[in-house]
ChimeraX commands (.cxc) that place a marker at each C-alpha (Angstrom):
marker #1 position 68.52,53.61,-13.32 radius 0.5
marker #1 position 66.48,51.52,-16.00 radius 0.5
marker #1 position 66.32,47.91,-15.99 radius 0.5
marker #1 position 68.44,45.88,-18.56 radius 0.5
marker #1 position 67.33,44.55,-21.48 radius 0.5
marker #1 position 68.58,43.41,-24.34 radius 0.5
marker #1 position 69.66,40.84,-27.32 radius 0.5
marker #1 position 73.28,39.24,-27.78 radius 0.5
marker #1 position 74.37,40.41,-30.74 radius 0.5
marker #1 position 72.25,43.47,-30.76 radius 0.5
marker #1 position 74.35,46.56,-30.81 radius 0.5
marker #1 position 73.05,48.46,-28.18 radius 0.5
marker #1 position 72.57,45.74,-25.72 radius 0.5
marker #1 position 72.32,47.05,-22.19 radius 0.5
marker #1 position 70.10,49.17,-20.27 radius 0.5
marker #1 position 72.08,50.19,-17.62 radius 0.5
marker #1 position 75.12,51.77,-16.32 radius 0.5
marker #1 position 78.04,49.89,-15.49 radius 0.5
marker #1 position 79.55,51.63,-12.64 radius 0.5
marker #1 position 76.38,52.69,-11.52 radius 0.5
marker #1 position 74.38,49.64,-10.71 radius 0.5
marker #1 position 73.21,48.25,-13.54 radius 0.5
marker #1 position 70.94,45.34,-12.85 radius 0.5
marker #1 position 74.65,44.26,-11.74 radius 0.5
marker #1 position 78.20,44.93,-12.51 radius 0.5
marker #1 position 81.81,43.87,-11.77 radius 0.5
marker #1 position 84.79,41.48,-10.66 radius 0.5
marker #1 position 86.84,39.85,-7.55 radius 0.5
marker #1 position 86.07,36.90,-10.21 radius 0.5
marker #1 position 82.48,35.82,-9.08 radius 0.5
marker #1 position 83.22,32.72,-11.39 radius 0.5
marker #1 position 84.70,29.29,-10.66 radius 0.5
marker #1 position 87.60,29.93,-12.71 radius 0.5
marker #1 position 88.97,26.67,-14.57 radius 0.5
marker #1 position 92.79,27.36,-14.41 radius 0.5
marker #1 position 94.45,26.40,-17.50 radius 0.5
marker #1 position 96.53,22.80,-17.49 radius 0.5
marker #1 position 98.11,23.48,-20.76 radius 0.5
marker #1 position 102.03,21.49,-21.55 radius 0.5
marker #1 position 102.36,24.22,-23.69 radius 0.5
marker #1 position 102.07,27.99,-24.12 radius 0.5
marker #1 position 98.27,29.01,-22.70 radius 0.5
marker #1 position 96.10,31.82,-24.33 radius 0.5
marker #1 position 96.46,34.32,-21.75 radius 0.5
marker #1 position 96.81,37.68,-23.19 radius 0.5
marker #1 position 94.62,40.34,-24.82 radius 0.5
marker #1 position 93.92,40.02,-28.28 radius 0.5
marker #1 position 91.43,42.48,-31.00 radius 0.5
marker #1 position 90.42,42.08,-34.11 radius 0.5
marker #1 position 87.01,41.48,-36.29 radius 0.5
marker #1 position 83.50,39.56,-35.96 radius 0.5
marker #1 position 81.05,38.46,-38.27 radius 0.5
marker #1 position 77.65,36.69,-37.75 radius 0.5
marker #1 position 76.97,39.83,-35.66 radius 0.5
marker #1 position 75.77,43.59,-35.35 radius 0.5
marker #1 position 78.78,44.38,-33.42 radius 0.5
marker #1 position 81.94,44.22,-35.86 radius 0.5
marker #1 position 84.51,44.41,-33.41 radius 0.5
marker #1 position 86.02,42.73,-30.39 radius 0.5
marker #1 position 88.75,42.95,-27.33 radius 0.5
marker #1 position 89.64,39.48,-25.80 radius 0.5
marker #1 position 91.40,38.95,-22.55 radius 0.5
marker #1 position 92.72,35.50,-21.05 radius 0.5
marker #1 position 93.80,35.95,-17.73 radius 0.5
marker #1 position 96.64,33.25,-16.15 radius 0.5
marker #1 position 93.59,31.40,-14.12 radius 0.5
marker #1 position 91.90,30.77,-17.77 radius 0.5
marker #1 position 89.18,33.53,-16.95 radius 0.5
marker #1 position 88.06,35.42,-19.79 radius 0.5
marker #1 position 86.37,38.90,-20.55 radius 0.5
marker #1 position 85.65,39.63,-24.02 radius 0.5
marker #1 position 83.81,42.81,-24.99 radius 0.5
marker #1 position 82.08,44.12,-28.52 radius 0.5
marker #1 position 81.52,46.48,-30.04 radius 0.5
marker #1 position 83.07,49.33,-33.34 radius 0.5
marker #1 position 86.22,50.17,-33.52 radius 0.5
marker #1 position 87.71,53.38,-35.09 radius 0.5
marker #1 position 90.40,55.14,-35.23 radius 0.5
marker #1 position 90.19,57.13,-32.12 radius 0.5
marker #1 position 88.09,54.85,-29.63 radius 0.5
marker #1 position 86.60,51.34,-28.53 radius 0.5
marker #1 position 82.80,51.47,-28.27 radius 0.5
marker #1 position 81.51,49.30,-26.42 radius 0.5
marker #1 position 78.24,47.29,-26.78 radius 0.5
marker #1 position 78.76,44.14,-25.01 radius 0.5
marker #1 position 80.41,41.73,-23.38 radius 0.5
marker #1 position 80.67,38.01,-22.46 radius 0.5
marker #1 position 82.46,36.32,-19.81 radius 0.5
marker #1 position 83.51,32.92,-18.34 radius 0.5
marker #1 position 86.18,30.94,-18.27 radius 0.5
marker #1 position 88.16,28.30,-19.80 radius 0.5
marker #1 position 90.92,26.11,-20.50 radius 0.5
marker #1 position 93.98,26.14,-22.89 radius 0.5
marker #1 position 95.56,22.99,-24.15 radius 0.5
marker #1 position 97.84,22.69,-27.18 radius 0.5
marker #1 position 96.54,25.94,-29.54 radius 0.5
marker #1 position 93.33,25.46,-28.37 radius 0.5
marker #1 position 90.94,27.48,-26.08 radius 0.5
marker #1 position 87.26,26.15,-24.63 radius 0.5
marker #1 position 84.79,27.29,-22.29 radius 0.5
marker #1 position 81.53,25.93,-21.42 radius 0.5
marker #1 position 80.25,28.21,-18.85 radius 0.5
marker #1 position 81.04,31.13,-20.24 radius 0.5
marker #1 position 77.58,34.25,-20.28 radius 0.5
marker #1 position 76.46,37.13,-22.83 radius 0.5
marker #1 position 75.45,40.18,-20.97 radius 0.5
marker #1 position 74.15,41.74,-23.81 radius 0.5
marker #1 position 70.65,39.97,-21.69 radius 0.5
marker #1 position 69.56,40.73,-18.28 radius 0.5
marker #1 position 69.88,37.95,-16.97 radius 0.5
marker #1 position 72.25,36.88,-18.57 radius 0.5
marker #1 position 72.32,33.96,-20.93 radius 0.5
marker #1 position 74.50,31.13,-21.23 radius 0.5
marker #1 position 76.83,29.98,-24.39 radius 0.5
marker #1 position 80.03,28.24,-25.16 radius 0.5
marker #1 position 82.98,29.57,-26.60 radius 0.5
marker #1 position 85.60,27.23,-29.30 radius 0.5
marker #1 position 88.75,29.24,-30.37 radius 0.5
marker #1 position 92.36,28.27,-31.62 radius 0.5
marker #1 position 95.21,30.35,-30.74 radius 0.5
marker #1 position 98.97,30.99,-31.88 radius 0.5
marker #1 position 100.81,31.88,-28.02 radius 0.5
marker #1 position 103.63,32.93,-30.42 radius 0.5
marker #1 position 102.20,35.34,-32.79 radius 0.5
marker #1 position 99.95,36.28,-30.13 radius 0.5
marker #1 position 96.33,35.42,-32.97 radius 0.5
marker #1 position 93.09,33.83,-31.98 radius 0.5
marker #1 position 90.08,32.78,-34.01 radius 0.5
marker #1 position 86.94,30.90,-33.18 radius 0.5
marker #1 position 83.14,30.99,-32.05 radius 0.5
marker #1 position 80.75,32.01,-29.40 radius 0.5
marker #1 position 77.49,30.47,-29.31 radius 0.5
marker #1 position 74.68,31.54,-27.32 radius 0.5
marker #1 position 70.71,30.47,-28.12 radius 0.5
marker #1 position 70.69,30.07,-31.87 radius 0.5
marker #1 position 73.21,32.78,-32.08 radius 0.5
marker #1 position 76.86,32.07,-33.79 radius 0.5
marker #1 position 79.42,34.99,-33.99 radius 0.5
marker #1 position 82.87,33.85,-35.37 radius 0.5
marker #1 position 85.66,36.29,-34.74 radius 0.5
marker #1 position 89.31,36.58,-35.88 radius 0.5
marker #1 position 92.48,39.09,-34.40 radius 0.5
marker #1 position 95.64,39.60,-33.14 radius 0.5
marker #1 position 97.31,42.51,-30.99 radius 0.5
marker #1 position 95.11,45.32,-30.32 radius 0.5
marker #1 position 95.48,47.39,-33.64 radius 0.5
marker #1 position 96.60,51.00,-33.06 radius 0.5
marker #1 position 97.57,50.23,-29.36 radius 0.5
marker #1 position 100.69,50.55,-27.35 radius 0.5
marker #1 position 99.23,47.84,-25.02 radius 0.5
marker #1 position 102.23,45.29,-23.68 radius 0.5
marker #1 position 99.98,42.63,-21.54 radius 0.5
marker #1 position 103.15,41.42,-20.40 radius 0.5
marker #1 position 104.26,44.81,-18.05 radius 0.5
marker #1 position 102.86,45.50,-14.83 radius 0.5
marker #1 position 99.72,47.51,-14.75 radius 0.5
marker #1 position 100.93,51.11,-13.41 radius 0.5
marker #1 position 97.93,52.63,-11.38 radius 0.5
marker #1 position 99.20,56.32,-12.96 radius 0.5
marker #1 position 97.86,55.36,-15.64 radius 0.5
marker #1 position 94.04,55.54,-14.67 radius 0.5
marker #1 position 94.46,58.31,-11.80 radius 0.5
marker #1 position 92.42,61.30,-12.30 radius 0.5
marker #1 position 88.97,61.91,-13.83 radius 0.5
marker #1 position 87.57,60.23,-16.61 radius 0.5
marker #1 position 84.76,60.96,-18.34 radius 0.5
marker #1 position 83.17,57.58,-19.70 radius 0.5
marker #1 position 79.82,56.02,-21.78 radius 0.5
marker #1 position 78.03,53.37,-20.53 radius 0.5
marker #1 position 76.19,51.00,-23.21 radius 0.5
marker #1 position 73.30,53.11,-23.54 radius 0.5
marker #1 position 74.91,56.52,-23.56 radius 0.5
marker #1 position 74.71,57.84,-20.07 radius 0.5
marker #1 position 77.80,59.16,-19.28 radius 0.5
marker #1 position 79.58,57.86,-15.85 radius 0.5
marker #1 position 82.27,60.51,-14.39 radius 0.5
marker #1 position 84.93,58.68,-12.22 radius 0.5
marker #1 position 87.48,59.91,-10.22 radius 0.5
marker #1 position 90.35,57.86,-9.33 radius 0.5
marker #1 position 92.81,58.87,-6.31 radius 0.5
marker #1 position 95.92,58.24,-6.19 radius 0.5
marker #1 position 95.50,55.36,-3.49 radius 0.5
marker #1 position 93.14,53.57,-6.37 radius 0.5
marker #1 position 89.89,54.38,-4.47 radius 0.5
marker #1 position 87.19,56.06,-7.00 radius 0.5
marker #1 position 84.03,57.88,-6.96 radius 0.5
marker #1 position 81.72,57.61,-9.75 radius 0.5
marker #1 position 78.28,59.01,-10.60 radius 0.5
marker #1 position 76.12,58.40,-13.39 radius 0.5
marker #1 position 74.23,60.89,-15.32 radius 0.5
marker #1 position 71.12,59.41,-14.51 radius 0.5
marker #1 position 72.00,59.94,-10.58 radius 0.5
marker #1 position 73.34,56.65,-8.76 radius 0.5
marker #1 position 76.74,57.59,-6.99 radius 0.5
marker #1 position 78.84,55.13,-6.10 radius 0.5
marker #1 position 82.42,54.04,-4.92 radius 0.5
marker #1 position 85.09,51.29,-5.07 radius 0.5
marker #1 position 88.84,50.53,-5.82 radius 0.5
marker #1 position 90.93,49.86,-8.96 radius 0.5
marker #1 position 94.25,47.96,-8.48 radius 0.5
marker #1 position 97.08,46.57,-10.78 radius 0.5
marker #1 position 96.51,42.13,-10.42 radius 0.5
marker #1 position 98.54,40.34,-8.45 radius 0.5
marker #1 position 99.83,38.96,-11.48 radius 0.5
marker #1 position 101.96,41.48,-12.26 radius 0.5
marker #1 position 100.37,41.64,-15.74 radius 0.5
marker #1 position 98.76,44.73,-17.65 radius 0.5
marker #1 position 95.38,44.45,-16.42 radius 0.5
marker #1 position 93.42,46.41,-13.07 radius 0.5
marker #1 position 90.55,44.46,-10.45 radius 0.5
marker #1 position 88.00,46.58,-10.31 radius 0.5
marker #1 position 85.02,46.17,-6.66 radius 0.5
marker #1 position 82.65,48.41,-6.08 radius 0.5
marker #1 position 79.87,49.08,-3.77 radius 0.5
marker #1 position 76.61,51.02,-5.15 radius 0.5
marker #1 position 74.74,53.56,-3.46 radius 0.5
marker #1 position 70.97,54.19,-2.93 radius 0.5
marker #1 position 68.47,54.22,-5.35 radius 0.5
marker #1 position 68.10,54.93,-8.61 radius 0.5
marker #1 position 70.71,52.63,-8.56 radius 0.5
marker #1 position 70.03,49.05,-9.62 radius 0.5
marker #1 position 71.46,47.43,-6.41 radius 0.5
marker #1 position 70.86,49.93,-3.78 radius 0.5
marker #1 position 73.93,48.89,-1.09 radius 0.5
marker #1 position 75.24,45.73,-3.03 radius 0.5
marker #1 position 78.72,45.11,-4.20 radius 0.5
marker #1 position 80.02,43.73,-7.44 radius 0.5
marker #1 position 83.11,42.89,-8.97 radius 0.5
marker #1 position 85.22,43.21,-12.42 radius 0.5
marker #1 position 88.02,43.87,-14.63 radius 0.5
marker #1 position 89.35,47.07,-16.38 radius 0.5
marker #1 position 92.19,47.78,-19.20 radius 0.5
marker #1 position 93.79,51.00,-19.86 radius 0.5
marker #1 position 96.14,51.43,-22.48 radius 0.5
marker #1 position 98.02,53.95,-24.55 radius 0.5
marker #1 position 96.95,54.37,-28.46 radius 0.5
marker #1 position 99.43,55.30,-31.22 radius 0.5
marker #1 position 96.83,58.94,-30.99 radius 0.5
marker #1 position 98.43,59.85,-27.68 radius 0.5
marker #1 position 94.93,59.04,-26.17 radius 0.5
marker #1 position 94.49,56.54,-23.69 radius 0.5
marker #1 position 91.62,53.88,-23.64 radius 0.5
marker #1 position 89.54,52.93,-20.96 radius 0.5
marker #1 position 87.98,49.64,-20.61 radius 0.5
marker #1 position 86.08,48.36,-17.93 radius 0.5
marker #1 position 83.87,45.36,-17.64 radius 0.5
marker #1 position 81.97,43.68,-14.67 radius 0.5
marker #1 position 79.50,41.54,-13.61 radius 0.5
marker #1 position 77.17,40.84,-10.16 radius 0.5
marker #1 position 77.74,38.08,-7.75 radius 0.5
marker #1 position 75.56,35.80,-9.22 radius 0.5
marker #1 position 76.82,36.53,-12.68 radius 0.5
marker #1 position 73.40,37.26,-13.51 radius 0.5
marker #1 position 73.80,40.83,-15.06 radius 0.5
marker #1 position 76.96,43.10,-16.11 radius 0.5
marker #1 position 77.40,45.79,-17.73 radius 0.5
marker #1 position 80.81,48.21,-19.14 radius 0.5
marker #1 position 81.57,51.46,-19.84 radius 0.5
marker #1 position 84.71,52.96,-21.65 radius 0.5
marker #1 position 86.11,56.10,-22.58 radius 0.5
marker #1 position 89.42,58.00,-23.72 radius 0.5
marker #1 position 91.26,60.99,-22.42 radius 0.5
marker link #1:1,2 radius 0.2
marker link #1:2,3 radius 0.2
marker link #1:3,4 radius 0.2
marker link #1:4,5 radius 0.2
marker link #1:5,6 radius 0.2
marker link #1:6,7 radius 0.2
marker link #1:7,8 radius 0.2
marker link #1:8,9 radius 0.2
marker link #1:9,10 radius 0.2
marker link #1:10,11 radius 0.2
marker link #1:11,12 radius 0.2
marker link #1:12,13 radius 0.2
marker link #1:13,14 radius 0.2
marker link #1:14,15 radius 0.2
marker link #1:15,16 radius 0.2
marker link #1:16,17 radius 0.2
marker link #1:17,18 radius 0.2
marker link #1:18,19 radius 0.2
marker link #1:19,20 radius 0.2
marker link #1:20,21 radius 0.2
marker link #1:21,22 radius 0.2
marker link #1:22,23 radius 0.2
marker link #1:23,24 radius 0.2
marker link #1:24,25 radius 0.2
marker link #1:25,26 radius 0.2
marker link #1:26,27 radius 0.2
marker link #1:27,28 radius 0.2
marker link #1:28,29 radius 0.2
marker link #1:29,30 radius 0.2
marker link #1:30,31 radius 0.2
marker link #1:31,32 radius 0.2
marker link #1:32,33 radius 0.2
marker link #1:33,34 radius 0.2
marker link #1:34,35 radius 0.2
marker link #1:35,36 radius 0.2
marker link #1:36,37 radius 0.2
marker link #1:37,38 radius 0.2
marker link #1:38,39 radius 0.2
marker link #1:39,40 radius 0.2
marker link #1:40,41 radius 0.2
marker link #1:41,42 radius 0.2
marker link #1:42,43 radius 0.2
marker link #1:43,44 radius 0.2
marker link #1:44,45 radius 0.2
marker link #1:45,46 radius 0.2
marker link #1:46,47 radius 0.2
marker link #1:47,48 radius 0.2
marker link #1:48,49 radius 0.2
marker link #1:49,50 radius 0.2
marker link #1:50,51 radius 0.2
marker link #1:51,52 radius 0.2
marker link #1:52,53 radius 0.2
marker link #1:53,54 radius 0.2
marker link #1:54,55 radius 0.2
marker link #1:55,56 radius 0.2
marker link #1:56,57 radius 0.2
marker link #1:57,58 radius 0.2
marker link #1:58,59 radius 0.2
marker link #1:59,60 radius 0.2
marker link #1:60,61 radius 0.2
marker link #1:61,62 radius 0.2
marker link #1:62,63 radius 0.2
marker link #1:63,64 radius 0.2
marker link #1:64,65 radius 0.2
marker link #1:65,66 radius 0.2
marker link #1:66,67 radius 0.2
marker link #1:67,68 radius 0.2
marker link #1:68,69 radius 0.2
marker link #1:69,70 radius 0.2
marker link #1:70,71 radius 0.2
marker link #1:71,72 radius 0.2
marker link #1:72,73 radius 0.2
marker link #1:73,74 radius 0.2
marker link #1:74,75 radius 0.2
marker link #1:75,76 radius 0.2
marker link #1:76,77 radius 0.2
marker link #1:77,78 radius 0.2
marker link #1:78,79 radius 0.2
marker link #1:79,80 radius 0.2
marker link #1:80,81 radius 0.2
marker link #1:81,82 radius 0.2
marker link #1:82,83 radius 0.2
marker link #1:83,84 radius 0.2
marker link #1:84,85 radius 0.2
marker link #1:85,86 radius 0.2
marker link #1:86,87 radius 0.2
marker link #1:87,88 radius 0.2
marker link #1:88,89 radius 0.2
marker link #1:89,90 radius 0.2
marker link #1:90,91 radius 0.2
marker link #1:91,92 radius 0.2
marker link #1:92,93 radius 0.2
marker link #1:93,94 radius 0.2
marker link #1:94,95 radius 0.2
marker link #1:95,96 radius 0.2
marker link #1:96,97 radius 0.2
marker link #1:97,98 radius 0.2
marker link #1:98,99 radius 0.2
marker link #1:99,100 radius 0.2
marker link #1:100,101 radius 0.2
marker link #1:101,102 radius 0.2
marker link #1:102,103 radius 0.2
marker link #1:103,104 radius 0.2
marker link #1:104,105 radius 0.2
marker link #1:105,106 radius 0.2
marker link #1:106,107 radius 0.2
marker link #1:107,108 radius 0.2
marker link #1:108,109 radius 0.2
marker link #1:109,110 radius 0.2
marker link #1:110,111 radius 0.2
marker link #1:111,112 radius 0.2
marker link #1:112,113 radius 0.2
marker link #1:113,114 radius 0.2
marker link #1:114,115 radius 0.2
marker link #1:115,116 radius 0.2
marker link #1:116,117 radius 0.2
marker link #1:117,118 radius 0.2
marker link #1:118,119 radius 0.2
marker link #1:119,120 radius 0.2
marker link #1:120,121 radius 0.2
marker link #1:121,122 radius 0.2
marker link #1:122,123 radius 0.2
marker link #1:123,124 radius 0.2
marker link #1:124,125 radius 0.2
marker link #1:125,126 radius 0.2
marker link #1:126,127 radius 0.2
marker link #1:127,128 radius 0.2
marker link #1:128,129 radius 0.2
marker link #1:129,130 radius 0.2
marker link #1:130,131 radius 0.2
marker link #1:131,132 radius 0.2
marker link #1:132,133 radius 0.2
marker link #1:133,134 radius 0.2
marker link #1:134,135 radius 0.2
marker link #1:135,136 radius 0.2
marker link #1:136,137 radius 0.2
marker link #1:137,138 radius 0.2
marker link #1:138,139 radius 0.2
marker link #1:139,140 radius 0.2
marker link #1:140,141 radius 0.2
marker link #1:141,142 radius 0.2
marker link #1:142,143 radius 0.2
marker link #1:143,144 radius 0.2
marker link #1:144,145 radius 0.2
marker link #1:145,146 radius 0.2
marker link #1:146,147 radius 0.2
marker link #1:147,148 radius 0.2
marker link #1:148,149 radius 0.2
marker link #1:149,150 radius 0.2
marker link #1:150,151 radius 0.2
marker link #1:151,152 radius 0.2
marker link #1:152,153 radius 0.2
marker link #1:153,154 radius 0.2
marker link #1:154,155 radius 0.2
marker link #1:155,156 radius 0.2
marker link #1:156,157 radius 0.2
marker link #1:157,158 radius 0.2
marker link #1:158,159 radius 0.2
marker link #1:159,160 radius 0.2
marker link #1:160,161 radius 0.2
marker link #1:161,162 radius 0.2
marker link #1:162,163 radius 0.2
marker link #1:163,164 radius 0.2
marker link #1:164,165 radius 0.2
marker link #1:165,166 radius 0.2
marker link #1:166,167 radius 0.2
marker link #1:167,168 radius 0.2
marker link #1:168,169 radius 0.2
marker link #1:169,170 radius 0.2
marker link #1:170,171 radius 0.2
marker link #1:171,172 radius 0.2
marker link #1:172,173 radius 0.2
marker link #1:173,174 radius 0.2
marker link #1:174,175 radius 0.2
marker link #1:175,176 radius 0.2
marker link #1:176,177 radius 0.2
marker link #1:177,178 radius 0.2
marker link #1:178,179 radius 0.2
marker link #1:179,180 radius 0.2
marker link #1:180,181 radius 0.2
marker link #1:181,182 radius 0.2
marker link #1:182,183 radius 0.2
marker link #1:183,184 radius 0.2
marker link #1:184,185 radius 0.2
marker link #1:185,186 radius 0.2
marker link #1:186,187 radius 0.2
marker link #1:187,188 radius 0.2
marker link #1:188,189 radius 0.2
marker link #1:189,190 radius 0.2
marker link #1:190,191 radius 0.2
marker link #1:191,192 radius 0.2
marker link #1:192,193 radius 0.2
marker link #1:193,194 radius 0.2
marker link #1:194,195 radius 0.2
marker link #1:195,196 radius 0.2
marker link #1:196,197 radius 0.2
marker link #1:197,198 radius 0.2
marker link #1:198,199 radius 0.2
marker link #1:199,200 radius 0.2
marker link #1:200,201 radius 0.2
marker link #1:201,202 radius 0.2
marker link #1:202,203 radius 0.2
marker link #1:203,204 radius 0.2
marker link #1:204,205 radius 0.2
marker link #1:205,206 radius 0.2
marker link #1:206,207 radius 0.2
marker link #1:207,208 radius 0.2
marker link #1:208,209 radius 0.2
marker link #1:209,210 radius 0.2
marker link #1:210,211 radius 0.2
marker link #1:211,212 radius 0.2
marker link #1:212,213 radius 0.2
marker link #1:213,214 radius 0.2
marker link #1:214,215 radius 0.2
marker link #1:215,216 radius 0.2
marker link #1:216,217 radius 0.2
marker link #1:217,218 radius 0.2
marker link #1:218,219 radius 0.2
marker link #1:219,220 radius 0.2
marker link #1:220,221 radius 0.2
marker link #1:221,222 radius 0.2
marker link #1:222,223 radius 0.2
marker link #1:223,224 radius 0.2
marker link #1:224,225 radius 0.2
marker link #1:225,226 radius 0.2
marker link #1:226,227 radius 0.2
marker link #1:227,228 radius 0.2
marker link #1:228,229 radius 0.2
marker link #1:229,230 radius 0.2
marker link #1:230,231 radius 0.2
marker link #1:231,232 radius 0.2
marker link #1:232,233 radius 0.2
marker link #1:233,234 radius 0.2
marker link #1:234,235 radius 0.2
marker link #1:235,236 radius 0.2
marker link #1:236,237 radius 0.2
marker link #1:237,238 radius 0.2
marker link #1:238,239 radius 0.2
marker link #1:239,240 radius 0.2
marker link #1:240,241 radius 0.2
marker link #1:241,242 radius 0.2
marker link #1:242,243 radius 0.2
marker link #1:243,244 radius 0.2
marker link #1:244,245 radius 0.2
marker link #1:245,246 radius 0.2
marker link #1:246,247 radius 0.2
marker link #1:247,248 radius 0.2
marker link #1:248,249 radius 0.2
marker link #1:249,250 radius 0.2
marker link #1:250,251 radius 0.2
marker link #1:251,252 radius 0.2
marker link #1:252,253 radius 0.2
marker link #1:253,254 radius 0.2
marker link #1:254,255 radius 0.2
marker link #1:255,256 radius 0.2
marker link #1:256,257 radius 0.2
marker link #1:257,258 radius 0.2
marker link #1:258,259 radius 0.2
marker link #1:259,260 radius 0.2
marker link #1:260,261 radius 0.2
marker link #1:261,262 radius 0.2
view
């Protein structure tokens, strides 16, 4: 498995598989979330929609009930999400408005720090803001997922995401995963790590799966260490369904995704 490297904001950002041991990956949340004291609607949900400011033209936003956020980018067409980055934190809602300071672009390895500003409509289900990492400013601007079936709001259903799936990390290498019907997986990467974990519908009772995972030996990144993350699957108006999965290390010091459809 090759080292990560990488730019935010520079397409093809990673240099390593998600799934298999990329400098890092996953998501029991290593982060202190900051749970959102809001007298109003919060911004939990999933939102898409466009970016500008960046290579990447599209993004996929998701506020979980604790104010923990995953937000990847990447091109969007008409048949699939490609992925080529993602940053995540958390933050807090108050009155239409969402803030984090703590939140990380894993587009670098390690990954580097930024801040995120965004006003939201908990009604009409729209978001709009900035992420700011370095010198770098994206602004970025959606609603519901376009072309998606996706209803945040109903329990995540672990049928949807048994069976084998055939998925693209950031770079290209392809990552087979096989989900049983327990939730357990087995994964292996084209370029040789094997490794395991479990992917279960949140407690929350929302549309969205916890993903852990243990790596094997090398060539994977983290010979024998665990990580943690987040994963979305969800029906498009194709008949497809997406995969999404995101994840960072312990230390939230590298992270890496991979996504697919089938």
């Amino acid at each position: 498995m090759v080292d990560m490297k990488g730019k935010f904001f520079a397409g093809s950002l990673l240099a390593c598989t998600l799934l298999a041991g990329c400098g890092g990956g996953g998501s029991t949340t290593p982060t202190t979330s900051t749970t959102s004291t809001t007298p109003g609607p919060s911004a939990e949900g999933v939102y898409g929609g466009t970016m500008t400011g960046s290579t990447s033209t599209a993004f996929e936003t998701l506020v979980l009930e604790n104010g923990d956020l995953w937000s990847v980018y990447g091109t969007q067409t008409s048949s699939i999400f490609s992925v080529a980055g993602f940053v995540q934190g958390s933050g807090t809602s108050n009155n239409g408005s969402f803030t984090s300071s703590n939140v990380k672009d894993f587009g670098f390895a390690p990954a580097v720090a930024g801040t995120l500003n965004a006003t939201y409509d908990a009604t009409a289900k729209t978001i709009s803001g900035t992420f700011s990492a370095g010198t770098q400013t994206a602004t970025f601007s959606g609603g519901p997922i376009a072309g998606s079936l996706y209803n945040y709001n109903t329990a995540a259903a672990l049928t949807t995401v048994v069976g084998s799936w055939s998925t693209t990390s950031l770079t290209g290498e392809g990552v087979a995963i096989n989900v049983a019907s327990t939730g357990a997986f087995t994964a292996a990467s084209s370029l040789g790590c094997n490794f395991t974990g479990t992917i279960t519908p949140r407690a929350s009772g929302k549309n969205v799966f916890n993903v852990a995972m243990t790596f094997g030996a090398a060539p994977c990144a983290l010979p024998g260490q665990s990580a943690t993350g987040i994963a979305l699957a969800y029906p498009l108006t194709s008949g497809r369904t997406q995969l999404l999965v995101s994840a960072v290390d312990g230390t939230r010091s590298y992270g890496a995704s991979v996504f697919g459809t089938r």
